[in-house]
C-alpha positions as CSV (number, residue, x, y, z in Angstrom):
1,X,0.0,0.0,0.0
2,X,1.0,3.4,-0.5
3,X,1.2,6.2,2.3
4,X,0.6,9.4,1.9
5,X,0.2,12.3,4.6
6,X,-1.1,15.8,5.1
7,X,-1.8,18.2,7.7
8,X,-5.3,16.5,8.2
9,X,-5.3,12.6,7.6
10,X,-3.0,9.6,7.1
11,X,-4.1,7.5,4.2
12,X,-3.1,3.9,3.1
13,X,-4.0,3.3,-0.7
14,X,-4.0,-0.2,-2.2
15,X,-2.5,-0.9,-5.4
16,X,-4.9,-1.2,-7.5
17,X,-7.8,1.3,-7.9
18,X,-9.5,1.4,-3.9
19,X,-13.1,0.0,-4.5
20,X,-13.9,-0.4,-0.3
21,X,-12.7,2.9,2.1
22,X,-12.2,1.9,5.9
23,X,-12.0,5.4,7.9
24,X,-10.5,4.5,11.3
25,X,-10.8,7.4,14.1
26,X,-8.0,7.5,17.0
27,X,-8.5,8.2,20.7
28,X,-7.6,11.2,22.5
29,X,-4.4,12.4,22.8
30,X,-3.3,10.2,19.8
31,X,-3.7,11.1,15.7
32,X,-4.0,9.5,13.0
33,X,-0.8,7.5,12.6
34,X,-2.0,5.1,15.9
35,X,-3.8,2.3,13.9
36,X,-2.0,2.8,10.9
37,X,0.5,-0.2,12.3
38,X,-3.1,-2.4,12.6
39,X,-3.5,-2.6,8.9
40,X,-1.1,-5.4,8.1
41,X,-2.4,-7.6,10.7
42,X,-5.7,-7.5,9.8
43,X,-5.0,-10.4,7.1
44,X,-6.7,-8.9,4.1
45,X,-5.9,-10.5,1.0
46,X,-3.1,-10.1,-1.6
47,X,-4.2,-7.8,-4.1
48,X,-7.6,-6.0,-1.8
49,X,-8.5,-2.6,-2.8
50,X,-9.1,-1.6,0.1
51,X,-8.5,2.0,1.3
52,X,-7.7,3.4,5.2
53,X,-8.3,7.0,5.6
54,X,-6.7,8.0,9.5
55,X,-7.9,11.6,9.9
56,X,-6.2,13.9,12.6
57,X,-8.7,15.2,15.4
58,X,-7.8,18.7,15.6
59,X,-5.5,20.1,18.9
60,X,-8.0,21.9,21.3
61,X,-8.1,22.2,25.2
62,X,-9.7,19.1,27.0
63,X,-10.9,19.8,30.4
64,X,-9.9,16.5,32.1
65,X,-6.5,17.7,31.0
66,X,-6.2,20.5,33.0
67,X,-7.2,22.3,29.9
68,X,-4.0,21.6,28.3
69,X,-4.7,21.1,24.7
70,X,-4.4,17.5,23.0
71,X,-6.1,16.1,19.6
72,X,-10.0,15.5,20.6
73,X,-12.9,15.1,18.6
74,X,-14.7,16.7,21.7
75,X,-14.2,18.0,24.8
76,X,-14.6,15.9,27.7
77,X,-15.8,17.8,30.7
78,X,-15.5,14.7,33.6
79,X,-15.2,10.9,32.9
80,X,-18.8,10.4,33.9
81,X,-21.4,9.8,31.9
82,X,-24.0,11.4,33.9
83,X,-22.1,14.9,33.5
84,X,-22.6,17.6,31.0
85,X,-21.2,16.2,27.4
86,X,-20.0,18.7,24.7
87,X,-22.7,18.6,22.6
88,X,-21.4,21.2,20.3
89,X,-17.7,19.6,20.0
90,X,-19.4,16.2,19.0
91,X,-21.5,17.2,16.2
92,X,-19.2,19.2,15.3
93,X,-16.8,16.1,14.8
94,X,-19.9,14.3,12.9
95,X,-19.9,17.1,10.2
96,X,-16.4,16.7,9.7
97,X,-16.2,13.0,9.1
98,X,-19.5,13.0,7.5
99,X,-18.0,14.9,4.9
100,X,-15.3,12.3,4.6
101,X,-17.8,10.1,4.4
102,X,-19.5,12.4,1.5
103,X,-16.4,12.7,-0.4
104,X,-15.7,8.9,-0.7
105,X,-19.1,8.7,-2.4
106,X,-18.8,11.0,-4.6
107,X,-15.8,9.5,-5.8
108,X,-17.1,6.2,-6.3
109,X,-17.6,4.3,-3.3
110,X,-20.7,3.1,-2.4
111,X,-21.8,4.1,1.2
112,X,-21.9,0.4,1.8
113,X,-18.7,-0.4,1.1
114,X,-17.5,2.2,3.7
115,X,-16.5,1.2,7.1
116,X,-16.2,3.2,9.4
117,X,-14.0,2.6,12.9
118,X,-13.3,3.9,15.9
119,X,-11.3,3.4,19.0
120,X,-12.3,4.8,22.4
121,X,-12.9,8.7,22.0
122,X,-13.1,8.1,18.1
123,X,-15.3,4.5,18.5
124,X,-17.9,7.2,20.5
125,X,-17.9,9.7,17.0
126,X,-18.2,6.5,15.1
127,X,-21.5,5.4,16.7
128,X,-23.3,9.1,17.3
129,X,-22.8,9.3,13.0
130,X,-23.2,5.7,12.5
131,X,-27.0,6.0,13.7
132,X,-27.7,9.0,12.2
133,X,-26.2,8.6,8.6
134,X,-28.7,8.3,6.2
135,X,-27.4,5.7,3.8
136,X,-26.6,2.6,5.5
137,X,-22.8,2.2,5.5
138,X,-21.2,-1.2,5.3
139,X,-20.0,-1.4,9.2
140,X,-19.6,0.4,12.4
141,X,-16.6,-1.0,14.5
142,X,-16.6,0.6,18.1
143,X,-13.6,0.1,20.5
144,X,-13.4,0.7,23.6
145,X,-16.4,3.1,23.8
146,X,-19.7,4.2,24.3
147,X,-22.7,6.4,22.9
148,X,-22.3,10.0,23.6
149,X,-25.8,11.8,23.9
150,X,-27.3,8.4,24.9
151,X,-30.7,10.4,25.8
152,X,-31.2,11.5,22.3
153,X,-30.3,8.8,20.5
154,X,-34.1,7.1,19.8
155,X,-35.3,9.9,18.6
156,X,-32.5,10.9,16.3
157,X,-31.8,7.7,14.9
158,X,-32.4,7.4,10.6
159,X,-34.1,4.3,10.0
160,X,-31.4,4.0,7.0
161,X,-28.4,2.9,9.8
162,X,-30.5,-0.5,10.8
163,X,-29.0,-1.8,8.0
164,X,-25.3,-0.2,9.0
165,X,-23.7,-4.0,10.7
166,X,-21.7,-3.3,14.3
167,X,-18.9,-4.6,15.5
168,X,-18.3,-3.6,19.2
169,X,-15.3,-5.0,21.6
170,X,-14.2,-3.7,24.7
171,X,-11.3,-4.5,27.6
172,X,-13.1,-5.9,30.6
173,X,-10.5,-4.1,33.2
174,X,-10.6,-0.8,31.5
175,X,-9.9,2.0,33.5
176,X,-10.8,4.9,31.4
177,X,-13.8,4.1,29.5
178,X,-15.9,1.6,32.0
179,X,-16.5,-1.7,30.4
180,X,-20.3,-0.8,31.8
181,X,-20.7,1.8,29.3
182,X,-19.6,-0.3,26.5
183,X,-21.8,-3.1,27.1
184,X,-24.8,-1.4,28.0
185,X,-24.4,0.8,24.6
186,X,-24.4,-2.6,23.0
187,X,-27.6,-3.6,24.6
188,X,-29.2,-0.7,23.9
189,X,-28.2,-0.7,20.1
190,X,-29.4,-4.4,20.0
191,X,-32.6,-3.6,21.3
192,X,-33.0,-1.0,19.1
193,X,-32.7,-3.5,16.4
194,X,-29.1,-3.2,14.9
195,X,-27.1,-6.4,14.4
196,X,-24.8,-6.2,16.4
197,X,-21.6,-8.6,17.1
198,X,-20.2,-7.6,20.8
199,X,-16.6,-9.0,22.0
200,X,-15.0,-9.0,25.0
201,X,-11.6,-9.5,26.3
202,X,-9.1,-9.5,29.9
203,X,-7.4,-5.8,29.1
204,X,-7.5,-2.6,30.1
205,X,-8.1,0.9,27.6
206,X,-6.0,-0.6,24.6
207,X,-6.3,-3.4,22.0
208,X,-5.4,-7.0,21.4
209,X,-3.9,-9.6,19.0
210,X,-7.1,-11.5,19.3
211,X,-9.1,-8.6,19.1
212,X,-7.3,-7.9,15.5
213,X,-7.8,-10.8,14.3
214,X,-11.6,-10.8,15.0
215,X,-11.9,-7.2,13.6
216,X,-9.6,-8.5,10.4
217,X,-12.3,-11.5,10.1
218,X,-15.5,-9.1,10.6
219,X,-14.2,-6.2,7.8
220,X,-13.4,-9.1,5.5
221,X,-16.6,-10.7,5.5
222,X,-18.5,-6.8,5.4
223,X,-16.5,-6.4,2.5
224,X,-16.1,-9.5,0.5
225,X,-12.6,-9.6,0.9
226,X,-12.1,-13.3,2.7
């Protein structure tokens, strides 16, 4: 695959002309290079045409920092989910990758043959626009994560994304996004009536070889590519 970077985004095209796009959101404090190592493991066949878009979340302060600024796709006021969520940083984030999303399409992709992934603070953007985008895409992959806005979600859900596939896993010692908030997202998207596939596995706030290997199996059956 070929890299090529820019100010905004990694991205990882295949050889051949890319006819499947996997966009892949980091976690706070990181960019877009952190999962770019992932790709190679992820045992997708000789020849795919598959390509990984990694885009930078932009540097801004985050309160649980001190204010200090990192990369965030939103603030976070308080690592509980009961507190006061930033709204306006969040959808903010959705109209960015949205557009990503947008400019795939338009220059060939089908919005089904788009994944789009996430790990921890990037797995939370990935299900808030997963819900609400209205073409179904081919997959949501969730790390280590939860639903932001988790009160609004019924009612701003596009009956489009029940046909948007989910893969969800989460570390059952994790000490920064509790493995209750993943798991009770996953019930909540199941009983909303997504297919969901929901892994679990003895870690903390990170991800695993196993892990890897069952995302790797999941994006190559979404996309044909086994």
């Amino acid at each position: 695959m070929k890299k090529h970077e820019s100010a905004d985004a990694v991205r990882l095209e295949p050889d051949a002309p890319a006819d499947a796009t996997v966009i892949w959101l980091h976690g706070l404090g990181a960019d877009g290079h952190d999962f770019v190592p992932i790709v190679p493991e992820l045992g997708l066949p000789a020849g795919h045409r598959v390509r990984f878009l990694f885009p930078h979340a932009k540097i801004q302060p985050v309160t649980i920092n001190g204010g200090m600024p990192l990369r965030a796709w939103y603030d976070i006021p308080a690592l509980d989910r009961a507190a006061r969520q930033d709204e306006a940083g969040l959808r903010e984030s959705e109209k960015r990758i949205a557009g990503l999303i947008g400019a795939e399409i338009a220059s060939g992709i089908p919005a089904r043959r788009i994944l789009l992934a996430g790990f921890s603070q990037g797995g939370a953007v990935t299900l808030h626009l997963g819900v609400r985008h209205p073409e179904p895409l081919g997959g949501l992959i969730a790390l280590s994560t939860y639903m932001p806005l988790h009160q609004k979600v019924e009612s701003e859900i596009h009956p489009a994304s029940f046909r948007t596939p989910i893969f969800m896993a989460h570390g059952r010692f994790d000490p920064i996004v509790p493995f209750a908030w993943g798991s009770d997202s996953a019930r909540g998207l199941r009983a909303a009536g997504y297919e969901l596939e929901w892994h679990e596995y003895p870690m903390q706030h990170q991800v695993c070889e196993e892990e890897i290997e069952q995302i790797g199996r999941w994006m190559r059956e979404r996309l044909g590519a086994a």
